[in-house]
N, C-alpha and C positions, 0 to 999 in steps of 0.2 A: 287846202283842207288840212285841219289839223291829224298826228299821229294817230290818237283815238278815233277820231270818224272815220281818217280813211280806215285803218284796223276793221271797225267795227262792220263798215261798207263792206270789205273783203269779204268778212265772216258771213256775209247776210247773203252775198254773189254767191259764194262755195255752197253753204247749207241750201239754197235755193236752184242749184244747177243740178240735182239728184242724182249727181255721180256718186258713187261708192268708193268711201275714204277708210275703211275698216273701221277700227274703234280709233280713230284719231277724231276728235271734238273738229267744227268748222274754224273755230277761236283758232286751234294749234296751227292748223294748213294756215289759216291767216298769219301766223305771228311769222312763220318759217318764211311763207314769199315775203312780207315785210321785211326781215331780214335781209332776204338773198336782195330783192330791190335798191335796199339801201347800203350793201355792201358794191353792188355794181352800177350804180347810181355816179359814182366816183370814179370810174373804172373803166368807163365806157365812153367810146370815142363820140358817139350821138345818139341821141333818142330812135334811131330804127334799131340800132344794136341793141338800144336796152331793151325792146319791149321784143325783139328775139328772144335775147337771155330767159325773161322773165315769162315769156309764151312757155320757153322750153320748161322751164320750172316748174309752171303750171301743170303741163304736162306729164311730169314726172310725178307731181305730189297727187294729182288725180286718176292715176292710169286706172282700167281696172284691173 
């Protein structure tokens, strides 16, 4: 999946899971795990750890 779709996917998951992000846009929480994904993507010993990381991340950008 290209950068833009999956981006776009993200943003459409977030805005559609009606947690409460304050005034942060869907697009932003997207672009931020994006980031974090692809900085730990490289980093990470294998795909459980990454999708740790990135649960935890989720976690963090959607708490309420």
């Amino acid at each position: 999946m290209p950068r833009d779709a999956f981006h776009d996917a993200l943003a459409e998951a977030i805005a559609a899971s009606g947690r409460p992000a304050g005034n942060v846009a869907s697009g932003q929480i997207a672009e931020v795990l994006a980031a974090a994904g692809e900085g730990w993507k490289h980093r990470v010993a294998d795909r459980p750890e990454f999708v740790d990381k990135l649960a935890l991340a989720v976690g963090v950008v959607l708490r309420p």
